[in-house]
VOBA-1610 file (N, C-alpha, C; in pm, whole numbers, padded with zeros to 5 digits, always signed):
BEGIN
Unk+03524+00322-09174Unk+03390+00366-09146Unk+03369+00499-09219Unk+03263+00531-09310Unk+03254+00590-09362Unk+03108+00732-09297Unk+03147+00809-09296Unk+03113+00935-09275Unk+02993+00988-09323Unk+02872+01006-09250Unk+02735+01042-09345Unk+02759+01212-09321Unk+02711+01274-09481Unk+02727+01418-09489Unk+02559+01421-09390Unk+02588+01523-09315Unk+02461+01590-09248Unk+02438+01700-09320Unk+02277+01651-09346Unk+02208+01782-09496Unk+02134+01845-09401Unk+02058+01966-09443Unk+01999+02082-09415Unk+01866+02038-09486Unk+01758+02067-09386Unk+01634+02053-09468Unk+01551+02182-09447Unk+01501+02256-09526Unk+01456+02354-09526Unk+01291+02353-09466Unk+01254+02435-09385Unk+01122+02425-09281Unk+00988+02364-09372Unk+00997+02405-09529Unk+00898+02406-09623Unk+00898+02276-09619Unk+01020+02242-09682Unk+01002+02065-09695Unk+00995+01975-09574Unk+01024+02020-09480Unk+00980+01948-09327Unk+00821+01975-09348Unk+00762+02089-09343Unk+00617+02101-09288Unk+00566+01993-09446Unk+00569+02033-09533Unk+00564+01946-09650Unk+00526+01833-09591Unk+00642+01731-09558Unk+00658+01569-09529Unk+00573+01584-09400Unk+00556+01712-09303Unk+00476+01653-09222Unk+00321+01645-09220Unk+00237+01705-09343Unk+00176+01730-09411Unk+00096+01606-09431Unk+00205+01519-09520Unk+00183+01406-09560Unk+00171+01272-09449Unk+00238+01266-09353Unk+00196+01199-09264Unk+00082+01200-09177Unk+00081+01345-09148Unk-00053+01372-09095Unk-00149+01374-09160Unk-00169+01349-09286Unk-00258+01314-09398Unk-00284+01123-09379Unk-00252+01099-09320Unk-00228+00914-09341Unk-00137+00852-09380Unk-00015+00931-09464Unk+00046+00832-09520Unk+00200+00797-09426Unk+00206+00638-09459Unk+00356+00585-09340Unk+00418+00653-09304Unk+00446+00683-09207Unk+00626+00722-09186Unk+00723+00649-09199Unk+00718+00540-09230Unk+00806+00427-09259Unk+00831+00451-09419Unk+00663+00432-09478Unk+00701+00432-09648Unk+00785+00594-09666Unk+00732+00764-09597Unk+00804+00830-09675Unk+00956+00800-09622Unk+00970+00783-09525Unk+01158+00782-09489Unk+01225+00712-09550Unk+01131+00626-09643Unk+01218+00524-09747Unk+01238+00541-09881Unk+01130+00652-09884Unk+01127+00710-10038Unk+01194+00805-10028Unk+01202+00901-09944Unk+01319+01024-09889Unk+01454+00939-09899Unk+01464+00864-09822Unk+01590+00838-09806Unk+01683+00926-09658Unk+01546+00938-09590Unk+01574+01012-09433Unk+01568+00873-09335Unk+01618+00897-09200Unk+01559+00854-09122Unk+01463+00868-09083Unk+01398+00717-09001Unk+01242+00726-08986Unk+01272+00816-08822Unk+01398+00794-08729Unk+01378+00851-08601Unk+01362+00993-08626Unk+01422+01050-08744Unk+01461+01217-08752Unk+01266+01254-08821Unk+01221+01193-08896Unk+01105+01216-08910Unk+00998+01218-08765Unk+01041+01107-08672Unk+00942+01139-08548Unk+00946+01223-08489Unk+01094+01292-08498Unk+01130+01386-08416Unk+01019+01519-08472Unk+01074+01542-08635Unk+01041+01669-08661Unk+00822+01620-08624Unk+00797+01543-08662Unk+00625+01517-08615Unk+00584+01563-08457Unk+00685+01528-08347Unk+00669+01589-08252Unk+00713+01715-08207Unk+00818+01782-08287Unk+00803+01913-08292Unk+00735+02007-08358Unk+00665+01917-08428Unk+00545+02028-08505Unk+00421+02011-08431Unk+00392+01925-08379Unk+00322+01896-08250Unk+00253+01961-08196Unk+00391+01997-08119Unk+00413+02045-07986Unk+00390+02203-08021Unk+00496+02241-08094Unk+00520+02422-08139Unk+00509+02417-08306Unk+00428+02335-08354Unk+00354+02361-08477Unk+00520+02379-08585Unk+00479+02497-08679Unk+00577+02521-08794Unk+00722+02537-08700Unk+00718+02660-08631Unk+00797+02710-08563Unk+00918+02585-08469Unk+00837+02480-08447Unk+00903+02353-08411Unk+01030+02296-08498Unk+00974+02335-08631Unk+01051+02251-08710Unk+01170+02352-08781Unk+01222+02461-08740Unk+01342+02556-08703Unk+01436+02523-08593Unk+01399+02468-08503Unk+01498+02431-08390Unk+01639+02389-08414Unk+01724+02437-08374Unk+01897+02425-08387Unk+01879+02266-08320Unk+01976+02233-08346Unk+02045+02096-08295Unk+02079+02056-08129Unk+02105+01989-08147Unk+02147+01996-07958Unk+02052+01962-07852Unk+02090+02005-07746Unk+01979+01965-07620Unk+01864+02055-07640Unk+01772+02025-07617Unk+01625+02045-07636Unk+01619+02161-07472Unk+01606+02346-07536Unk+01543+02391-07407Unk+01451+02337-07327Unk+01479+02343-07198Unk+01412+02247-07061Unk+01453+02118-07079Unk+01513+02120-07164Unk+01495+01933-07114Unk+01576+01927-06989Unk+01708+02002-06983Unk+01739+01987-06836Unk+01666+02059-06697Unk+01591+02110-06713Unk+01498+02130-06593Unk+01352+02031-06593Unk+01359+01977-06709Unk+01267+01842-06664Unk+01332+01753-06617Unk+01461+01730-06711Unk+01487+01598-06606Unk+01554+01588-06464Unk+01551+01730-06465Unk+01654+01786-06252Unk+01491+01763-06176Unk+01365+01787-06220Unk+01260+01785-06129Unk+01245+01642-06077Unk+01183+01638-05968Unk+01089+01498-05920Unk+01025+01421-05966Unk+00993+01318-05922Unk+00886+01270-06026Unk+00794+01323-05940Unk+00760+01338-05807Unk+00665+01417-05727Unk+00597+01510-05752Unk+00471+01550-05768Unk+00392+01635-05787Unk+00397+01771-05766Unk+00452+01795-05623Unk+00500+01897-05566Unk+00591+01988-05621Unk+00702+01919-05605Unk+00803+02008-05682Unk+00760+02003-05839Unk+00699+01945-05934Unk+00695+02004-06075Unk+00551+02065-06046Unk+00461+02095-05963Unk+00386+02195-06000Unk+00435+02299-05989Unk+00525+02361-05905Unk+00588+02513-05887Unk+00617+02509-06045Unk+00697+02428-06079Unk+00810+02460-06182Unk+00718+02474-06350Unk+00638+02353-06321Unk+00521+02403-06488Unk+00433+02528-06447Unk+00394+02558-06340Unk+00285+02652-06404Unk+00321+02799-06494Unk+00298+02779-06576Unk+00340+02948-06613Unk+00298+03051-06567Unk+00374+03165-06569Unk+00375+03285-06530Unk+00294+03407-06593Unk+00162+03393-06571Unk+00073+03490-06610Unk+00137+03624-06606Unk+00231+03720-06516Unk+00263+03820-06558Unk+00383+03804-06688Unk+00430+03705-06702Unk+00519+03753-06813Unk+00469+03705-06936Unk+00354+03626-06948Unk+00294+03642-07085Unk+00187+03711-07151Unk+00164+03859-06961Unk+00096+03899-07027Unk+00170+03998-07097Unk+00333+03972-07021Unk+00422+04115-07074Unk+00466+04121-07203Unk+00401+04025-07285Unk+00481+03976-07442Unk+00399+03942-07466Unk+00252+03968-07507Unk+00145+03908-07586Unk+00176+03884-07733Unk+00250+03953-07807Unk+00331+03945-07974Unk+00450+03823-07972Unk+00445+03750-07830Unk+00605+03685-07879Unk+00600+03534-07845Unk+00551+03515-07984Unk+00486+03402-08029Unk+00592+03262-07995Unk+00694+03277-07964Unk+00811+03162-07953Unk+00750+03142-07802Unk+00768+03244-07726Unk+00745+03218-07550Unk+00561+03161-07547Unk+00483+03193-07632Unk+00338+03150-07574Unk+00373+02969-07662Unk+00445+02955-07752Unk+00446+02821-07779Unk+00522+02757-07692Unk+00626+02808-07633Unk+00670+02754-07528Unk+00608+02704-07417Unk+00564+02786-07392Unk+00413+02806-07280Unk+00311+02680-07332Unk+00329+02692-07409Unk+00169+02594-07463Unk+00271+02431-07425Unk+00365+02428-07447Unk+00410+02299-07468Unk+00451+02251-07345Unk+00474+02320-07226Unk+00491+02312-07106Unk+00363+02264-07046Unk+00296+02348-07082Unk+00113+02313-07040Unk+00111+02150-07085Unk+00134+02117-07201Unk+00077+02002-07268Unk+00177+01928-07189Unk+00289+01904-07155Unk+00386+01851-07079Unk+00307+01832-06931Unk+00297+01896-06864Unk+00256+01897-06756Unk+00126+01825-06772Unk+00004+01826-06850Unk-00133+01757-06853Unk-00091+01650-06893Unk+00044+01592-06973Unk+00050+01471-06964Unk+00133+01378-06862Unk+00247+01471-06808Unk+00248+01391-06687Unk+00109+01375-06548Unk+00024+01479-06539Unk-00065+01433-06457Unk-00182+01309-06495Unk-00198+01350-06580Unk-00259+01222-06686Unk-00157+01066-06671Unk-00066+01026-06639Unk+00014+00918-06612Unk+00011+00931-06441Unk+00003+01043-06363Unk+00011+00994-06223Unk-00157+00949-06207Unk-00289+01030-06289Unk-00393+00998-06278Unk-00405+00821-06291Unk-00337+00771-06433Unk-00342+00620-06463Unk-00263+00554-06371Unk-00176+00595-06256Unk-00120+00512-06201Unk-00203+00535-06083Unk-00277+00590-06062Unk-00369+00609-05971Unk-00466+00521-05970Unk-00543+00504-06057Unk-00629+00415-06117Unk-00606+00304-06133Unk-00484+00240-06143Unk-00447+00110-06129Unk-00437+00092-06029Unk-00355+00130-05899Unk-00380+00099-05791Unk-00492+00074-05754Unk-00594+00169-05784Unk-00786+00173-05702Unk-00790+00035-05763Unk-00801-00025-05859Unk-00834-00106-05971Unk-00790-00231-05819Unk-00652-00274-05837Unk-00603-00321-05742Unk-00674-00388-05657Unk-00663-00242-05590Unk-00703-00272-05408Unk-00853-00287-05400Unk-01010-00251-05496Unk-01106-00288-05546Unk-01099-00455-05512Unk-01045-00504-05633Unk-01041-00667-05617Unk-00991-00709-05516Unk-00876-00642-05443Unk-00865-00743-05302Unk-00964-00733-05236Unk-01002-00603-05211Unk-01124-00632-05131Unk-01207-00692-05135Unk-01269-00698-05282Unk-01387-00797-05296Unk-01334-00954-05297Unk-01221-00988-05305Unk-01168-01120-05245Unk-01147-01127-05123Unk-01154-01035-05040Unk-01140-01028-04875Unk-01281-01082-04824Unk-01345-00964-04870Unk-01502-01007-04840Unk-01546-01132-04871Unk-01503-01187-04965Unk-01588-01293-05032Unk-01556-01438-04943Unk-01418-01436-04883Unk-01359-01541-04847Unk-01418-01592-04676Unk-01448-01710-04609Unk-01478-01605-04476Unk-01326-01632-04378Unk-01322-01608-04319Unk-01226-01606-04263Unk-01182-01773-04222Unk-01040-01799-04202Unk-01043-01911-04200Unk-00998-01989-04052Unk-01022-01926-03990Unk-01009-01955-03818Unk-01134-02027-03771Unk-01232-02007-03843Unk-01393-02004-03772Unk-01442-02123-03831Unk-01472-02232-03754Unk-01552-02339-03838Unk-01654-02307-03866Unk-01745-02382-03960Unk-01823-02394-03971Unk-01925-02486-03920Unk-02075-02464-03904Unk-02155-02566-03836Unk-02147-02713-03910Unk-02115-02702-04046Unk-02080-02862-04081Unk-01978-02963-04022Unk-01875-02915-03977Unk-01777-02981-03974Unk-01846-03031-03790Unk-01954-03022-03754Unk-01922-03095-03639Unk-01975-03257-03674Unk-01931-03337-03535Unk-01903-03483-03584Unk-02042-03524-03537Unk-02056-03656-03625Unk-02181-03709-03635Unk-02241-03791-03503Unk-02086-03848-03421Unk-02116-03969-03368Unk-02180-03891-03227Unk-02241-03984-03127Unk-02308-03947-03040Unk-02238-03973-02882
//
């Protein structure tokens, strides 16, 4: 089994290629003309995303927070304490541009998990809507009706 050298791509040529995708063109066709992977290209697209240029500097390894997202609930409760940010400490670093992108991406994290408890919300209503109006519609089936009585005398 042979050994792939792991290359270094410099931020220019990341924002570059991401440039170009976000322009329209494949991510499939450039990772084939690169000669990159197409997963390592989604990656760097969602870290430019998320924290723009600055995204696409990130060291290797586990992704800050990812382990305090995935220790939270899926419950509402406990991840609202934990996303909201802390108005005194960004107002204590207004110049420190890594922590307000941080900040920003937490925000966008959090509006999209409420945005998925909203749609699972909505499917349920959706749901329980139609039973009802199949409840109503049906009449109950204990109760005859005046047809069924018999003809003979």
């Amino acid at each position: 089994m042979s050994k792939q050298v792991q290359r270094a791509f410099s931020t220019e040529f990341k924002s570059s290629i991401i440039q170009r995708i976000e322009a329209g063109e494949r991510l499939g066709a450039v990772a084939v003309e690169l000669g990159i992977r197409r997963k390592l290209l989604y990656e760097w697209r969602a870290a430019y995303r998320t924290l723009g240029a600055a995204g696409l500097n990130r060291k290797r390894g586990p992704k800050a927070g990812a382990r305090k997202a995935a220790g939270s609930s899926p419950g509402l409760a406990s991840s609202a304490a934990s996303s909201v940010p802390d108005v005194a400490a960004s107002s204590a670093r207004p110049g420190d541009e890594r922590a307000q992108a941080r900040e920003l991406a937490e925000a966008k994290a959090r509006i999209g998990e409420l945005e998925r408890v909203i749609g699972r919300q909505q499917v349920d209503l959706d749901f329980f809507r139609k039973a009802l109006r199949l409840m109503d519609a049906t009449p109950p089936s204990g109760i005859a009706t005046s047809s069924t009585r018999s003809s003979k005398r």
